[in-house]
C-alpha positions as CSV (number, residue, x, y, z in Angstrom):
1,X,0.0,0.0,0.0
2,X,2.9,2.4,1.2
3,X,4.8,1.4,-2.3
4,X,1.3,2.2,-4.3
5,X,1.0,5.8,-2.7
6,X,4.6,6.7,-3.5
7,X,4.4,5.6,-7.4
8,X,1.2,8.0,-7.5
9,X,3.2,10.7,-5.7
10,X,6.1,9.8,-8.4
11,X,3.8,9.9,-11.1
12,X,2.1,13.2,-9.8
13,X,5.0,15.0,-9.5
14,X,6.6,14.0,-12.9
15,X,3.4,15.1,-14.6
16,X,3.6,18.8,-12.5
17,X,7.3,18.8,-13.7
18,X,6.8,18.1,-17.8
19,X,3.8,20.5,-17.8
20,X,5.8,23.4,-16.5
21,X,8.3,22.9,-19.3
22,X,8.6,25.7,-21.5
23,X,7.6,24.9,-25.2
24,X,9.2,27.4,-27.4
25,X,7.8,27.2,-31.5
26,X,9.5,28.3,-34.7
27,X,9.6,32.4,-34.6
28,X,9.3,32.8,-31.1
29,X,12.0,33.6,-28.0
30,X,12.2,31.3,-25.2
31,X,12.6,32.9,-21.3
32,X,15.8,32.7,-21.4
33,X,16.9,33.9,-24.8
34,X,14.6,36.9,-24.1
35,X,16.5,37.4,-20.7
36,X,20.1,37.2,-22.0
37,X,18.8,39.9,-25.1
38,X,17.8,37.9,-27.9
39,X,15.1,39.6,-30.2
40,X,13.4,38.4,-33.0
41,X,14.1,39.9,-37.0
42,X,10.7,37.8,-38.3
43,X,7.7,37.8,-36.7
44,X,6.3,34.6,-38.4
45,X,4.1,36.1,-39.6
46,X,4.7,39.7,-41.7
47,X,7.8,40.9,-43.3
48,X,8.2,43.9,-40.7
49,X,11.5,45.1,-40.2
50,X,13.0,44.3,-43.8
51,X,12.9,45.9,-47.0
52,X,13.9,45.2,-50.4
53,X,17.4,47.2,-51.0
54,X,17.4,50.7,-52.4
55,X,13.6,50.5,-51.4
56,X,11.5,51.1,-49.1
57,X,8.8,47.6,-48.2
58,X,9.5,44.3,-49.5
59,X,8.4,43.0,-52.8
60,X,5.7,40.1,-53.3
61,X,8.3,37.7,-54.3
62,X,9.0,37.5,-50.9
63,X,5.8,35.2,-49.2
64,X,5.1,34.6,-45.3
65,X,4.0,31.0,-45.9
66,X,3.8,28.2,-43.1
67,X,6.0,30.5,-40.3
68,X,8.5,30.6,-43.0
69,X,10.0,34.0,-45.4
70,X,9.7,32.4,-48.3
71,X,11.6,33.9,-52.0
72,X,9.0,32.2,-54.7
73,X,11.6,32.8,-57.5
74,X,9.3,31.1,-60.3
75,X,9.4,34.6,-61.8
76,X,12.6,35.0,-63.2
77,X,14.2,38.4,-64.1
78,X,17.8,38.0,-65.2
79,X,19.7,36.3,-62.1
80,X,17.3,37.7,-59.8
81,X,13.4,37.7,-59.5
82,X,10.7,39.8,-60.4
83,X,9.5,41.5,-57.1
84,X,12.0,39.8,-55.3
85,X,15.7,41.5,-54.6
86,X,17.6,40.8,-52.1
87,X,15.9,42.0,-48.7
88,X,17.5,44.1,-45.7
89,X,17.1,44.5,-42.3
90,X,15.7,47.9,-41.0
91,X,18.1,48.0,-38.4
92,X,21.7,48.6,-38.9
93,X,24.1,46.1,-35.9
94,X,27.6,46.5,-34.9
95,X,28.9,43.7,-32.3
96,X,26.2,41.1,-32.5
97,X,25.5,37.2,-32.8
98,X,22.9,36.7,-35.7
99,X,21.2,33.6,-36.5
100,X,18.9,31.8,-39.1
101,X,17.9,28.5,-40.5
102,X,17.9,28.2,-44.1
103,X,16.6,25.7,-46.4
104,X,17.6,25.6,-50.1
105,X,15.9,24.4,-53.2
106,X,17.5,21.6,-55.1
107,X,20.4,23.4,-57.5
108,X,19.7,26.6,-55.3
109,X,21.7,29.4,-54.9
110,X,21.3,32.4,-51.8
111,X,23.0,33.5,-49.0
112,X,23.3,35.5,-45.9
113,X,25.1,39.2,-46.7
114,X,26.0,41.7,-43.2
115,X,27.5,44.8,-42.6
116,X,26.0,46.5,-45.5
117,X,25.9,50.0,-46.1
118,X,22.1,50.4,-47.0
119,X,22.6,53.0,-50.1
120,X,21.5,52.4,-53.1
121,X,22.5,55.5,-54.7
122,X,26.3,54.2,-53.8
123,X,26.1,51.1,-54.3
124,X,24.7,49.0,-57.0
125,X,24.4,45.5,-54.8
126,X,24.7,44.8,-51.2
127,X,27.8,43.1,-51.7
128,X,29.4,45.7,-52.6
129,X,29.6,46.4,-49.3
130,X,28.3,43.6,-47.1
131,X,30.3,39.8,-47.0
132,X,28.4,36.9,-47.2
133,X,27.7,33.5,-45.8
134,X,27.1,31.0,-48.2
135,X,24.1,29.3,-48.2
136,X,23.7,26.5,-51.2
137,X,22.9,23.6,-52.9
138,X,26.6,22.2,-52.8
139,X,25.9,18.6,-54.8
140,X,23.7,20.6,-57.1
141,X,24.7,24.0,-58.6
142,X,27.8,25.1,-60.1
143,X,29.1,26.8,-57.3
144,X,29.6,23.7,-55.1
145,X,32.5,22.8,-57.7
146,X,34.2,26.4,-56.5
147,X,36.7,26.6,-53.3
148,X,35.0,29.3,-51.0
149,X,31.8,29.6,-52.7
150,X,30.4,26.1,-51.1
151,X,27.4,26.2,-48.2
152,X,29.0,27.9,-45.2
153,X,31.8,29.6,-46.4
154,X,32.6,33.1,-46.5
155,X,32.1,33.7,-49.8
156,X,35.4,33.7,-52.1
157,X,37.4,34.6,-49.0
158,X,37.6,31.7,-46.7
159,X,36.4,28.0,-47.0
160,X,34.8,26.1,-44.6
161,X,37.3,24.4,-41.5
162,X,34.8,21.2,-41.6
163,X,31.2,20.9,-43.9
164,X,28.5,20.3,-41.7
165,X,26.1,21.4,-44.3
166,X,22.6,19.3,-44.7
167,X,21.8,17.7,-47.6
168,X,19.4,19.8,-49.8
169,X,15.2,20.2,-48.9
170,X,16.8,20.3,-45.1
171,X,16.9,22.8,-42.5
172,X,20.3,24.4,-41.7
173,X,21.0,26.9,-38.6
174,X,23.5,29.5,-39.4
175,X,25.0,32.1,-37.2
176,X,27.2,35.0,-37.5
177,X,29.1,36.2,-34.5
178,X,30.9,39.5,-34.8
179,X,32.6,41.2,-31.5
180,X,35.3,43.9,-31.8
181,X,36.8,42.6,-34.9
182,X,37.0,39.0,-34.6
183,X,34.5,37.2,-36.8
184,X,33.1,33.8,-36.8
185,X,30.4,31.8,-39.1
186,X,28.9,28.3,-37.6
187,X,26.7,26.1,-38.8
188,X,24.7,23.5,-37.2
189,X,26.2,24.3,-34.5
190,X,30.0,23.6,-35.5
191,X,32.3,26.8,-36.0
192,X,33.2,26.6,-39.6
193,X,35.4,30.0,-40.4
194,X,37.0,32.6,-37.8
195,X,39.0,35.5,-38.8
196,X,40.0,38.8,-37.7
197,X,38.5,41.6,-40.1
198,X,39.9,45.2,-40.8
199,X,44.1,44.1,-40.1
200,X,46.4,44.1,-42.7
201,X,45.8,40.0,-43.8
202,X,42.3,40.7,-44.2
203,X,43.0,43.8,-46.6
204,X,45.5,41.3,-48.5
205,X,42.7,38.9,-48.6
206,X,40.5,41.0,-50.0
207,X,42.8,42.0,-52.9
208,X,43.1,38.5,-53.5
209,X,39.1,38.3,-54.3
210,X,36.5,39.0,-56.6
211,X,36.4,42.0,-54.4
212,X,39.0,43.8,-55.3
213,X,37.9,46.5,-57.3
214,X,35.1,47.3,-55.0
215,X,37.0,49.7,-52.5
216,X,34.1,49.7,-49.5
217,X,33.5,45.7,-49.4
218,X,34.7,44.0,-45.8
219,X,35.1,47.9,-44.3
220,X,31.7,48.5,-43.0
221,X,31.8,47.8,-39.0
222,X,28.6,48.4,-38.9
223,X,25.8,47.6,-41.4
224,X,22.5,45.7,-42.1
225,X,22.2,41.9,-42.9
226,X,20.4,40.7,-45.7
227,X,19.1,37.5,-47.0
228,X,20.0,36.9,-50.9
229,X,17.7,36.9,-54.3
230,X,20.2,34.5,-56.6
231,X,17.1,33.7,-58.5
232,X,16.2,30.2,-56.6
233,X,13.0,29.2,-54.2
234,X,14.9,29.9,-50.4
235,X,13.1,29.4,-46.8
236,X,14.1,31.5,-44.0
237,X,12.9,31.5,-40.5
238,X,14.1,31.9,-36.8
239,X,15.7,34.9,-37.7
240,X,17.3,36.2,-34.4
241,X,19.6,39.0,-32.8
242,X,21.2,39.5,-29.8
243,X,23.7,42.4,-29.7
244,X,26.9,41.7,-28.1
């Protein structure tokens, strides 16, 4: 009888324990990431806080669908899409941790482009300013075939350390951490490039690059993030911030 009555107690108190457990969904902040600073760059739900670049709201390539920001690239126009473009934050961050998951359509092509100077009238493309994360379809397009333009790299700078890339149709968490100069790019968890922007190697790097003749890229300490029109169907969502 005594045995009986402590199993129910057990039982009870297990059951009080799991329901206090704090569910968190896609595109929301737990307790605890709201505590330490984290905030949210999609709702879920609308497209506040972005815009298309060198505009002012976001075009209608760009879909909310299923919690997701979704770029429905069926519309082609040149290597872009019509009403698409590549889409910026509001906000402009200087020391921060950033993070997204991405999923990529098969032979897909995007990425994930920060410190941007948001102008336009200056600049042509955000990357003529902002660097990039790769995010892409590695067994698929073109690009996979190219040393420091596969999923995770800096883009034509530095090469992933280790691929922990997903295979394609899967969700991927990125993150960009940026403090003081030191950069570093993980996904899935698993650092995958650190470097030290702004010295003298990274200005030799640079003139090593596709970026050579573009005399702002890799200067801007701080700038806007932006997720990538290459013309291909992309899915972004838990898009956070917490500034360091």
């Amino acid at each position: 009888m005594i045995r009986t009555a402590l199993l129910g107690i057990a039982l009870i108190s297990a059951g009080a324990c799991s329901s206090t457990k704090e569910i968190v969904t896609d595109n929301t902040l737990s307790k605890q990431e709201k505590k330490v600073g984290w905030v949210l760059l999609f709702d879920g739900k609308t497209t506040n806080g972005w815009h298309t670049y060198g505009k002012t709201t976001v075009g209608d390539a760009w879909k909310v669908a299923d919690g997701t920001l979704f770029l429905d690239a069926s519309n082609k126009a040149g290597w872009q899409t019509s009403g698409g473009g590549d889409i910026v934050t509001n906000d402009a961050f200087e020391n921060y941790h950033f993070k997204v998951e991405w999923k990529i359509s098969p032979k897909g092509n995007s990425g994930i482009i920060f410190n941007i100077l948001d102008d336009r009238q200056k600049y042509e493309h955000v990357w003529h300013t902002g660097m990039e994360m790769q995010v892409l379809d590695n067994d698929g397009h073109p690009d996979g075939k190219i040393k420091s333009h596969r999923a995770g790299d800096l883009y034509d700078l530095i090469s992933c350390s280790v691929e922990t890339v997903k295979p394609v149709g899967e969700w991927n968490l990125a993150e960009i951490i940026q403090n003081n100069g030191q950069l570093e790019l993980r996904l899935n968890g698993v650092t995958v490039v650190k470097t030290t922007l702004w010295d003298d190697a990274w200005r030799e790097m640079i003139a090593k690059s596709k970026f050579r003749n573009m005399p702002d890229f890799g200067t801007i300490r701080k700038g806007h993030i932006a997720l990538q029109d290459h013309g291909d169907d992309v899915w972004f969502k838990n898009i956070k911030i917490r500034k360091l």
